[in-house]
C-alpha positions as CSV (number, residue, x, y, z in Angstrom):
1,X,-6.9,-12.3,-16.6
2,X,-8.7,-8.8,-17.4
3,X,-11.7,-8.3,-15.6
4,X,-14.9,-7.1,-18.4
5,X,-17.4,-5.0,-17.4
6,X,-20.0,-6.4,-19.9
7,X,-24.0,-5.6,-19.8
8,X,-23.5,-7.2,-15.9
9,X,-22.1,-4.9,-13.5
10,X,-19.1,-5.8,-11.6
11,X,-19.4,-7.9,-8.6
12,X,-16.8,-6.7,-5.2
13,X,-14.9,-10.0,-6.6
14,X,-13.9,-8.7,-9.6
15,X,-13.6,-5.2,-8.8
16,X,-10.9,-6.5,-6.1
17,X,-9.7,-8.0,-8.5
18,X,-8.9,-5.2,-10.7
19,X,-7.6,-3.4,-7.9
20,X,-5.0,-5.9,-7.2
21,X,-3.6,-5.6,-10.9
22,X,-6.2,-7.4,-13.3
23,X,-6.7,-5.4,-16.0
24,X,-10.6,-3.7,-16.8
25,X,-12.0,-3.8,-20.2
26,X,-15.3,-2.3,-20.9
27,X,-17.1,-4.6,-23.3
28,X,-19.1,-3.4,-26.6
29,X,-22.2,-3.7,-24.9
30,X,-21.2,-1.1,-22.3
31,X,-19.6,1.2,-24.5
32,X,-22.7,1.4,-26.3
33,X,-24.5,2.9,-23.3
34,X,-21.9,4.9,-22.3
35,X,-21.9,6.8,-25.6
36,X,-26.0,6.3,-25.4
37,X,-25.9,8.5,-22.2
38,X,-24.2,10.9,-24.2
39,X,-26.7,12.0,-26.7
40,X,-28.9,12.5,-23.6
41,X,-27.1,14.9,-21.8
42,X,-26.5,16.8,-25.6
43,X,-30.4,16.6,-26.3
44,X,-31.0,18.2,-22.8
45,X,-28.3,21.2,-23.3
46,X,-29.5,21.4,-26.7
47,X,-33.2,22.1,-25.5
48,X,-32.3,23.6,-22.2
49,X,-33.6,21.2,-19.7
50,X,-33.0,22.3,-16.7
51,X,-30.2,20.1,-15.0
52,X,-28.5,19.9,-11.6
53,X,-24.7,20.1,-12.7
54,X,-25.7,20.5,-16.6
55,X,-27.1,24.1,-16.6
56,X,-26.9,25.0,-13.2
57,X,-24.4,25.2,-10.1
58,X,-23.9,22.7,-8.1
59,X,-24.9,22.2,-4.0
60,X,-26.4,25.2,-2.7
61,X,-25.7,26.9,-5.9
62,X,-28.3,24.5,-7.6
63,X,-30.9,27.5,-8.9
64,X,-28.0,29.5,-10.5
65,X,-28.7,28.8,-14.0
66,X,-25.4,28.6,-16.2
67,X,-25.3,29.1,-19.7
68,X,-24.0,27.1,-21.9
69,X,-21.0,28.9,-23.0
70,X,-20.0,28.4,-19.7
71,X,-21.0,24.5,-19.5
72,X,-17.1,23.5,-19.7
73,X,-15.6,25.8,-17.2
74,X,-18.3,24.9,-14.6
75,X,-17.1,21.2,-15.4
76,X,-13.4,21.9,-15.1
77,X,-13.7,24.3,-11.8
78,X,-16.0,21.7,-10.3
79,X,-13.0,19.9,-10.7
80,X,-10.4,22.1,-9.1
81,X,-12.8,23.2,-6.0
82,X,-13.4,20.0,-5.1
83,X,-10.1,18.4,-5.1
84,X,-9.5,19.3,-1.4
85,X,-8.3,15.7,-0.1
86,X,-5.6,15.8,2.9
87,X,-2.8,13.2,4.4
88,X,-0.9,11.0,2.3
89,X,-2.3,9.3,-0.1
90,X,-4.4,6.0,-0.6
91,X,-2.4,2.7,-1.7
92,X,-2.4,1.6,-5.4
93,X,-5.1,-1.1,-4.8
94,X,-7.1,1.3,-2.7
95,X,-7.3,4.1,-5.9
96,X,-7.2,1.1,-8.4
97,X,-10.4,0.1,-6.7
98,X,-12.0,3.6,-6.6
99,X,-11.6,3.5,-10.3
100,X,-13.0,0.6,-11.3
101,X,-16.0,1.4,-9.1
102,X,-16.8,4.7,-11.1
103,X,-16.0,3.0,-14.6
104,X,-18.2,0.6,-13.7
105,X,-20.9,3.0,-12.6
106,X,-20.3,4.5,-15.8
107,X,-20.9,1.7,-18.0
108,X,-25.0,1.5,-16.6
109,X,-25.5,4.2,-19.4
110,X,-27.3,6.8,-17.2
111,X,-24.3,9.0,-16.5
112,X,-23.6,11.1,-19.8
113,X,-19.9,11.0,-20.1
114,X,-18.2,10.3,-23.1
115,X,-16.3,7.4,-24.2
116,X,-13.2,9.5,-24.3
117,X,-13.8,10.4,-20.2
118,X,-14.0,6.1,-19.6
119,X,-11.4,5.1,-21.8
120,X,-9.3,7.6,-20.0
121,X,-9.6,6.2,-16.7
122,X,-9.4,2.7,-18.0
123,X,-5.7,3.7,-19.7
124,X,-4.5,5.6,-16.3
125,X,-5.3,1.8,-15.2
126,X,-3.8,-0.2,-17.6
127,X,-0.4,1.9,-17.7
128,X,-0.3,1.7,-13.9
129,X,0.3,5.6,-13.9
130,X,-1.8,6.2,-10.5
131,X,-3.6,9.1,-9.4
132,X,-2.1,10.8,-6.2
133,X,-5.2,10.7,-3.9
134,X,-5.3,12.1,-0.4
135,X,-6.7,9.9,1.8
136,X,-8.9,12.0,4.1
137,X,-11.4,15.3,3.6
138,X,-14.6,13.5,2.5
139,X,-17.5,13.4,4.2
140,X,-19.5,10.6,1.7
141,X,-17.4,10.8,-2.0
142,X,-16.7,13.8,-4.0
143,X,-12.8,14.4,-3.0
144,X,-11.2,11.2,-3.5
145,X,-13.0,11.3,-7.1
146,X,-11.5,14.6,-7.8
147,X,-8.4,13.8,-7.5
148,X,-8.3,10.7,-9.5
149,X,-10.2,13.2,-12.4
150,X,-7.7,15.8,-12.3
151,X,-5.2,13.5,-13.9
152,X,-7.3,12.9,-17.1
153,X,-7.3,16.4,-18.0
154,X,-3.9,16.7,-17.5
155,X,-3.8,18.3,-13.6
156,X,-2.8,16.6,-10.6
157,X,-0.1,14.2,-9.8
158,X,0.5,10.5,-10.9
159,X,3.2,7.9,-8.7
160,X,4.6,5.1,-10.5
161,X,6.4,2.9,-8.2
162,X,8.7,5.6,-6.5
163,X,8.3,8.2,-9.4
164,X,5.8,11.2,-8.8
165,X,5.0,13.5,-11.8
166,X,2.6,15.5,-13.1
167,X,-0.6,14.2,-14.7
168,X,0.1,16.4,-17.7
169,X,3.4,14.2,-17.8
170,X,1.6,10.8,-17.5
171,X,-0.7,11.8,-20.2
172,X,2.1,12.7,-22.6
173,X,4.3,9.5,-21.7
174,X,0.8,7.4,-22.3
175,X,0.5,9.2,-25.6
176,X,-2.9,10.6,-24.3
177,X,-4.2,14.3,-24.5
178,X,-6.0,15.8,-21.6
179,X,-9.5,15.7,-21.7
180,X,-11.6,19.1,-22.1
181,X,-14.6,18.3,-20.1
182,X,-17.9,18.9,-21.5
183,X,-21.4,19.6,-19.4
184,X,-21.9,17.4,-16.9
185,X,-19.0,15.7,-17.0
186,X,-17.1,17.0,-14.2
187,X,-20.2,16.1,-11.9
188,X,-20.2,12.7,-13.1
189,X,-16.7,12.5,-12.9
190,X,-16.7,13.0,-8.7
191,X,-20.1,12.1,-7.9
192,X,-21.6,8.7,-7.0
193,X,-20.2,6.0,-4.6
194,X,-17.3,4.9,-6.6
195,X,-15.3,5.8,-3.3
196,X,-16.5,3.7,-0.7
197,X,-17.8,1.3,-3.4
198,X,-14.3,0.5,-4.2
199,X,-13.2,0.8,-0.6
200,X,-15.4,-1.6,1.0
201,X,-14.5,-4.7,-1.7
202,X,-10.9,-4.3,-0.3
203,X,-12.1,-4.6,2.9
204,X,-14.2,-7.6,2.1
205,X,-11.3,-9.2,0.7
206,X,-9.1,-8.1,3.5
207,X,-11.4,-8.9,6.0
208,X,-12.7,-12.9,4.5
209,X,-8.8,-13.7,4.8
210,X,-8.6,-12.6,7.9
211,X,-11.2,-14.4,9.1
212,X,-9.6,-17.7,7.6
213,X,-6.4,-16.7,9.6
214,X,-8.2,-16.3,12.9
215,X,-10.1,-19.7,12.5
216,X,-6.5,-21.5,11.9
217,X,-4.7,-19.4,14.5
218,X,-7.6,-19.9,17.4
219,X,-7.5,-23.6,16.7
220,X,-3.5,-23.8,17.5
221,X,-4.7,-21.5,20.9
222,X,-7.5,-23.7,21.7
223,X,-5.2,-27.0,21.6
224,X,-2.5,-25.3,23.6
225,X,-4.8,-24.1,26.4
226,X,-6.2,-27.6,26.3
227,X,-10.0,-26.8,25.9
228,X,-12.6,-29.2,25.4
229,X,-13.8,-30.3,22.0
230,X,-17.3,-30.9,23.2
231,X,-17.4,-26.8,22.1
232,X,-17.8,-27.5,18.7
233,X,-20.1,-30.6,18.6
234,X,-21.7,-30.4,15.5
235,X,-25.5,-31.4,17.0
236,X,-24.8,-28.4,19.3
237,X,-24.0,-25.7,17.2
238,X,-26.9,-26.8,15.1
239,X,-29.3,-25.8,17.2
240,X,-28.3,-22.5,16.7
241,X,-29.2,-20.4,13.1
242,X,-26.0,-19.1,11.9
243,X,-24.5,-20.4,8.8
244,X,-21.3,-18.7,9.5
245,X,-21.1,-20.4,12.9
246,X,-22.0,-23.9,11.6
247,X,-19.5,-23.5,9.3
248,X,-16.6,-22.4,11.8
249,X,-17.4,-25.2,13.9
250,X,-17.1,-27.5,11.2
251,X,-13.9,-25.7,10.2
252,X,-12.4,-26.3,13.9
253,X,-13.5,-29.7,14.0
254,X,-11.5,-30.8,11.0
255,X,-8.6,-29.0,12.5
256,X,-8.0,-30.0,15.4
257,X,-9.4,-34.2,14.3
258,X,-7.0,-36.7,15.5
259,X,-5.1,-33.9,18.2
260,X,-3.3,-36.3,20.6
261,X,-3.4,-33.5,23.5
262,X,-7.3,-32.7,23.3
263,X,-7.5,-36.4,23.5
264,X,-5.7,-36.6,27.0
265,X,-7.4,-33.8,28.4
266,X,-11.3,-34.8,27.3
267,X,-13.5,-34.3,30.7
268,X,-10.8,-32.5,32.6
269,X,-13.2,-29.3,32.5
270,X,-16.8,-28.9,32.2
271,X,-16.5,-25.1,30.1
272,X,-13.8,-23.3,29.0
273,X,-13.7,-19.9,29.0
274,X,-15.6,-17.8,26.8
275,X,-13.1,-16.7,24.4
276,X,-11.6,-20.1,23.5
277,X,-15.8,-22.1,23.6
278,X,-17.3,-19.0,21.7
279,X,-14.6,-19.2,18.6
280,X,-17.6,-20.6,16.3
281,X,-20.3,-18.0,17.8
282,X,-18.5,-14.9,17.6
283,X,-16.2,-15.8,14.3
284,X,-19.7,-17.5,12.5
285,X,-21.0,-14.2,13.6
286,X,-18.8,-11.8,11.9
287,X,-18.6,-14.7,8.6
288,X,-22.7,-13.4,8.7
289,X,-21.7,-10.0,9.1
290,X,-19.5,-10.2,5.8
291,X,-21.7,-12.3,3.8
292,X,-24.9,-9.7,4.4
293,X,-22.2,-6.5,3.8
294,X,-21.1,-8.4,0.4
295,X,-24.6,-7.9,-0.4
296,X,-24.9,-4.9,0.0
297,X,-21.5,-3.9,-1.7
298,X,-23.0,-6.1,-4.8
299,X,-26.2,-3.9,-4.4
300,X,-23.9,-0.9,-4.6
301,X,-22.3,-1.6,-7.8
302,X,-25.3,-2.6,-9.8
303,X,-27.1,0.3,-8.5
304,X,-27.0,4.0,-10.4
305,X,-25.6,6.3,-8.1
306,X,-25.0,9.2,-9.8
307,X,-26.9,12.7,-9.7
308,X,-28.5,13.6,-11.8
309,X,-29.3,10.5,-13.8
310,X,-30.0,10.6,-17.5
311,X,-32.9,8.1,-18.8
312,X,-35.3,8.3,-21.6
313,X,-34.5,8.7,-24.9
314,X,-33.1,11.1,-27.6
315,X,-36.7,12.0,-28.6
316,X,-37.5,12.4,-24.8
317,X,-34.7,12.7,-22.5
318,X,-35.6,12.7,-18.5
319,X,-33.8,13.9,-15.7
320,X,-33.5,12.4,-12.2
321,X,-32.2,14.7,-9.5
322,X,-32.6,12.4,-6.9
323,X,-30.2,11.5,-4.0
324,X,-29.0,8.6,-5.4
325,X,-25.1,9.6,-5.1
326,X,-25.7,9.4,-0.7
327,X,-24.7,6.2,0.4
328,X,-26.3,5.3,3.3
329,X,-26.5,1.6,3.1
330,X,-23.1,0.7,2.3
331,X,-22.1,3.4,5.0
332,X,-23.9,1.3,7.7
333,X,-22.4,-2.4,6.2
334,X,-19.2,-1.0,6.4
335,X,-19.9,0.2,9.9
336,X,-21.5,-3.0,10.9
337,X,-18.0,-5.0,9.5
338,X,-15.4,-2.8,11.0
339,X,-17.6,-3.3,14.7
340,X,-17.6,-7.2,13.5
341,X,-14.0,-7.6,12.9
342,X,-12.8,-5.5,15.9
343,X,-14.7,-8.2,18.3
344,X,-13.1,-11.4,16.3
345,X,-9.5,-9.4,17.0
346,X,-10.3,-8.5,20.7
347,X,-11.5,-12.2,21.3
348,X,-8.0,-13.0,20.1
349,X,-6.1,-10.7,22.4
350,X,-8.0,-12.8,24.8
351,X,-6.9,-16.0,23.8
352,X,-3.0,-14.5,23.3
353,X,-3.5,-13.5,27.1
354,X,-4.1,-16.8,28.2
355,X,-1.1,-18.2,26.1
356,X,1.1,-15.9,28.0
357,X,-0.5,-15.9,31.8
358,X,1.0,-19.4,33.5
359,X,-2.2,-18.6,35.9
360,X,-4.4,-20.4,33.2
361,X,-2.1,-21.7,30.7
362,X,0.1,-24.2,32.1
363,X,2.5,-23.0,30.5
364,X,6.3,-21.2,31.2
365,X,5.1,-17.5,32.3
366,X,4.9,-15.2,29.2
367,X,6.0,-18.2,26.7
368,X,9.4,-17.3,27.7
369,X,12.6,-19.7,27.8
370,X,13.9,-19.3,30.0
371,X,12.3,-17.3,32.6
372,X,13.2,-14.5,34.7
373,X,16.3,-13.1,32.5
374,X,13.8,-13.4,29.6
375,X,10.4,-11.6,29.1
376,X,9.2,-13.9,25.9
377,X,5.8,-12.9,24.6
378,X,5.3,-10.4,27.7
379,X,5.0,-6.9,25.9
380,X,4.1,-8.3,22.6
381,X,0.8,-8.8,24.4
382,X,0.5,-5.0,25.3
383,X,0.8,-4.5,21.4
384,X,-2.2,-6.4,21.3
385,X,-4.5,-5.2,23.7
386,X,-3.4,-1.4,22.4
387,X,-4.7,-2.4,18.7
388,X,-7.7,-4.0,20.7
389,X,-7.9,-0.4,22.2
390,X,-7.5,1.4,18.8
391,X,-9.8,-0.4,17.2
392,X,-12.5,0.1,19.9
393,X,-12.4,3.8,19.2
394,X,-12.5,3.1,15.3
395,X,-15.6,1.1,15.9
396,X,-17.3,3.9,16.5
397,X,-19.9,4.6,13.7
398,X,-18.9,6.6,11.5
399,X,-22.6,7.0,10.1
400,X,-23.6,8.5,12.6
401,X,-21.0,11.8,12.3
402,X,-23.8,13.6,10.9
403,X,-22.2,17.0,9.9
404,X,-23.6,20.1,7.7
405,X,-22.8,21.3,4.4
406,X,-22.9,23.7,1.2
407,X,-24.9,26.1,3.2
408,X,-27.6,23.8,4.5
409,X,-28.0,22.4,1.0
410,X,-26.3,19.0,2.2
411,X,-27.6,18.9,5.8
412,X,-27.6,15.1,6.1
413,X,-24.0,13.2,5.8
414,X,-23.7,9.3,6.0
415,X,-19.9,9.4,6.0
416,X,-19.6,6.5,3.8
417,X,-16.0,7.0,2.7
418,X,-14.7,7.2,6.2
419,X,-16.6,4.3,7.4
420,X,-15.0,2.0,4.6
421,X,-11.6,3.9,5.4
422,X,-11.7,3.0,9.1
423,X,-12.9,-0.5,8.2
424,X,-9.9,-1.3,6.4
425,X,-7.8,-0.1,9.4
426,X,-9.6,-2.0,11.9
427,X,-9.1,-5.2,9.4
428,X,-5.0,-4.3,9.3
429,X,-5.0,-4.1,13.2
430,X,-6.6,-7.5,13.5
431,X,-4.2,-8.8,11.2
432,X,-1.7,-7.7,13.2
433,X,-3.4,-9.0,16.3
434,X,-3.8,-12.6,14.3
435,X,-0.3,-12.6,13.9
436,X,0.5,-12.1,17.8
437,X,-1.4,-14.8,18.5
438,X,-0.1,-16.8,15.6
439,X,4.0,-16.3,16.7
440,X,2.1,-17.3,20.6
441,X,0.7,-20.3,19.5
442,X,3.9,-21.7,17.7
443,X,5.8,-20.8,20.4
444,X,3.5,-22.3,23.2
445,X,4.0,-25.6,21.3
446,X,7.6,-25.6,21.6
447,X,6.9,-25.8,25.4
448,X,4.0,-28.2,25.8
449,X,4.7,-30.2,28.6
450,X,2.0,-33.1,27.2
451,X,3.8,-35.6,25.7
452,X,1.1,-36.0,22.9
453,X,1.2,-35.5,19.2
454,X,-0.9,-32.1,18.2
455,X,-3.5,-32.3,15.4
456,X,-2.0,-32.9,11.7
457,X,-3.5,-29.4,11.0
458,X,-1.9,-27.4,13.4
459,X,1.0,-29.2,13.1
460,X,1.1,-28.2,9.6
461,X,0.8,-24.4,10.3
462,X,3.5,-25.2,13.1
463,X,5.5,-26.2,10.7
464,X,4.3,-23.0,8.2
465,X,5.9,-20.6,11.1
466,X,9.0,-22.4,12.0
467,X,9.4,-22.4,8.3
468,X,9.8,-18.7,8.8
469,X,10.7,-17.5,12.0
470,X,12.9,-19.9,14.9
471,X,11.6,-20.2,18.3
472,X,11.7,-17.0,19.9
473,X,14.4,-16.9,22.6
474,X,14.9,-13.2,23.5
475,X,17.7,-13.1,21.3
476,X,16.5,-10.7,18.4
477,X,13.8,-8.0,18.2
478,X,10.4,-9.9,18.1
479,X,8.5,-6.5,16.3
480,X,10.2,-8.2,13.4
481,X,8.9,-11.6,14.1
482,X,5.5,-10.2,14.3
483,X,6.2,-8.5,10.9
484,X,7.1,-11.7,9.3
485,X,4.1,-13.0,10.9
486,X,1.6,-10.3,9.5
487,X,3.4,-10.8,6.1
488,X,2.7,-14.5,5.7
489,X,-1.1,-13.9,6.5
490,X,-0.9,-11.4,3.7
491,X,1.2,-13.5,1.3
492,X,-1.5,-16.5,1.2
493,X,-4.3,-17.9,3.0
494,X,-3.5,-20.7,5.5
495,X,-3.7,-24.6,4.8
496,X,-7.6,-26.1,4.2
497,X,-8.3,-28.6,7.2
498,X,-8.7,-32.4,6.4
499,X,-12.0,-33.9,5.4
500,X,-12.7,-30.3,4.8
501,X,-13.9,-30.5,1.0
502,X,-17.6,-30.1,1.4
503,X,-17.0,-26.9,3.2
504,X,-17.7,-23.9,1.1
505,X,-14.4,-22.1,0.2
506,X,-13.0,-19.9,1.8
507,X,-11.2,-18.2,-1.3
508,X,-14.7,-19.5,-3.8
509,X,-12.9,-17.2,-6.4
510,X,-8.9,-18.9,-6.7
511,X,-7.9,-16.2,-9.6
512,X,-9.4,-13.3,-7.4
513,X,-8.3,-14.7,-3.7
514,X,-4.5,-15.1,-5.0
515,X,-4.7,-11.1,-6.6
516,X,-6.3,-10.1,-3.2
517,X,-3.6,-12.1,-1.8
518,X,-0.7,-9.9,-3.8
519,X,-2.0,-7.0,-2.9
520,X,-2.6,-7.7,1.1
521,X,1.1,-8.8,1.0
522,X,2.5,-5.7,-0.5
523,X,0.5,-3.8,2.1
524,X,1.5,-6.4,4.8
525,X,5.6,-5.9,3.7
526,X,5.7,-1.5,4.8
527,X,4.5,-1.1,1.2
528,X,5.2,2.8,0.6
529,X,2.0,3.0,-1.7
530,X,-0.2,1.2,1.3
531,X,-3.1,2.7,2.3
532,X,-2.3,6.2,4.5
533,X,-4.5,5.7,7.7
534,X,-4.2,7.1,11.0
535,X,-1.6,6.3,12.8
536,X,0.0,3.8,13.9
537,X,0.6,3.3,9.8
538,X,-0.6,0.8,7.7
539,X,2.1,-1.6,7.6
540,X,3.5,-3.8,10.1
């Protein structure tokens, strides 16, 4: 179902969406603006206003005053010069989403494009021809944007599927002539916050499935290890002020109701250990972290964030050259998420640790059958606890780079971009981490030695794995266990819990979830086109 960018702007939701595949259709109402932005940039060349990027250089070239004879070479080199991404390139979803973020900052009417520039970049969408973006060499936007706008005037490269060609090539195939660019449009074209914009709804997306995996998976954990239900008493966790923890503890009541083995253990201890009591404090917290980042992503995309801005009208066009364009709230969510996330996946590794140690589990040592000539779930632990690791240097905020630019011109850097890059991997690690756990859990049920029926919810995700992967028996190479694992969290998000309906869901959007869903599970299968990030590579 096409997504419409209509007199609303786009909420992360739909943007998502559109990067999993939906097609984008600007409405009439938007066009109208668009093309209304037009005639203000034309009015101010026309009277020679000065502009930032219109009639005059751009960074610290801002006081060279350019004619307007030279109007559309200064948009074209702007262009070239600042197409200087490195590493291989961003996924399809990940440069789907970039797009839609910039058409949609289009469509507010204060950016002076014309229609031809947006219906360009909506066809590049539609046709699936994708923009060859380098994922890495920006500091807050500006690369990533270039690349994607080289391709509408006919430079640059396009992939499509396992085809790479030149965008001159895509633009003939698509029947399309590449654009000369006019003033101000090549500013407008890689200016903004398109990048992380688009960025950080994927890792919303990413990251709210995740954390639906993680409740499921810790509740099969916390019934193995035996723990006490009196963790999640609902008068309890009430006392507390955390939606998102009210609502996990709700969420891992329902799943473990009616568990014959928490039943036969209730009293034995008076606390369990941190990781397995604190599930609803520290995954409610992160649930709060997401819901106040979405926020600010929705902020982001029905602010104007391009520089300048045009307002006014014909008769009186204005100019604001504001900063606008630095994104330093949405560099500080995405921050704040990635740091979020990282603790849900180390609390994890905990849990997987205690699966594996028979000092605490009561279980066969390392989930292992049998023993001694078999090593089980032994080193698949280390796997964890090095993602743990990796993401604990990610965490680091990335806001906080500082750097200085353009001649002391741009002596303040938020580092948007990278934060919502590193984001993403930290959300990929923790995946991979959630499926550990999740290959741990079935496993340590195969060796329960309490003769007692487990919860119908985790029975039913039992049942999910060993739909997909056999007991694990030394007798093949578990990496690809643990990929089949991290592909099944991509492919769709695990069962609701009984008496669960009055819980707010965890999908809300069904259309949007299954297209985030898609696209997670192409990324989860060593997707080529997946997201480049540092290594160890995207995919499982």
């Amino acid at each position: 179902m096409a997504v419409i960018r209509t007199e609303r702007p786009l909420n992360w939701r739909e943007l998502a969406a559109v990067a999993a595949g939906e097609p984008l259709v600007l409405s009439e109402q938007a066009r109208a603006r668009i093309a209304a932005a037009r005639v203000l940039v034309e009015q101010i060349v026309e009277r020679g206003i000065r502009a930032y990027g219109v009639n005059t250089g751009v960074g610290a070239l801002c006081d060279v005053i350019v004619s307007p004879s030279e109007q559309r070479t200064l948009s074209r080199n702007i262009l070239m010069s600042h197409a200087v991404g490195v590493g291989a390139p961003l996924g399809v979803a990940e440069t789907r989403a970039i797009m839609a973020a910039a058409i949609n900052n289009f469509a507010h009417g204060h950016s002076g494009i014309r229609l031809e520039v947006a219906d360009q970049l909506v066809a590049l969408l539609d046709s699936g021809y994708i923009p060859e973006v380098p994922a890495f060499g920006s500091v807050g936007y500006l690369s990533h944007m270039a690349h994607i706008a080289l391709v509408c005037i006919g430079e640059g490269h396009v992939r499509f599927g396992s085809e790479r060609f030149s965008g001159r090539v895509a633009l003939e195939r698509l029947g399309r002539e590449p654009l000369v660019l006019e003033a101000k449009e090549g500013l407008s074209l890689i200016n903004g916050t398109p990048c992380v914009t688009g960025l950080a709804a994927l890792a919303l997306a990413r990251a709210e499935r995740v954390l639906d995996w993680t409740d499921a998976i810790a509740a099969m954990s916390f019934e193995n290890l035996r723990g006490q239900l009196a963790a999640f008493d609902a008068d309890s966790l009430a006392l507390r002020v955390s939606p998102g923890l009210n609502l996990v503890g709700e969420r891992m009541r329902n799943a473990l109701a009616d568990s014959g083995i928490l039943a036969s253990v209730v009293g034995q201890r008076t606390q369990d250990p941190l990781s397995m009591r604190t599930i609803p404090h520290v995954h409610g917290a992160a649930r709060d972290v997401l819901d106040a980042t979405a926020d600010v992503v929705n902020r982001e995309l029905a602010s104007i964030t391009d520089n300048p801005i045009v307002a006014g009208t014909p008769e009186s066009p204005r100019v604001y050259s504001q900063a606008h364009a630095v994104g330093a709230s949405i560099a500080l969510a995405m921050d704040s998420l990635a740091t979020a996330i990282a603790q849900v996946a180390a609390m994890a590794e905990r849990r997987l640790d205690r699966l594996v140690n028979p000092l605490v589990s009561g279980l066969p040592a390392f989930l292992a059958e049998p023993g001694g000539t078999c090593s089980g779930f032994m080193i698949a632990q280390y796997t964890a606890a090095s993602l743990v690791a990796q993401n604990r240097r990610l965490a680091a905020p990335a806001s906080l780079d500082g750097g200085i630019t353009s001649g002391l011109q741009e002596d303040h850097l938020c580092h948007a971009t990278p934060a919502a890059l590193k984001a993403l991997e930290i959300v990929d690690n923790t995946g991979r981490i959630a499926a550990i756990e999740l290959l741990a859990a079935a496993q340590a049920y195969d060796l329960q030695s309490i003769d007692a029926p487990r919860a119908p919810h985790t029975d039913a995700l039992w049942r999910r794995v060993r739909a997909v992967v056999p007991t694990y028996r030394d007798d093949r190479p578990l990496a690809d266990d643990m990929a089949a694992a991290f592909r099944m969290i991509g492919e769709a998000a695990p069962p609701s819990p009984p008496n669960s309906g009055d819980l707010p869901s965890p999908t809300h959007d069904s259309r949007v979830a299954a297209d985030d869903r898609a696209a997670f599970a192409a990324h989860a299968a060593n997707d080529p086109t997946a997201v480049a990030q540092q290594a160890p590579q995207s995919a499982a």
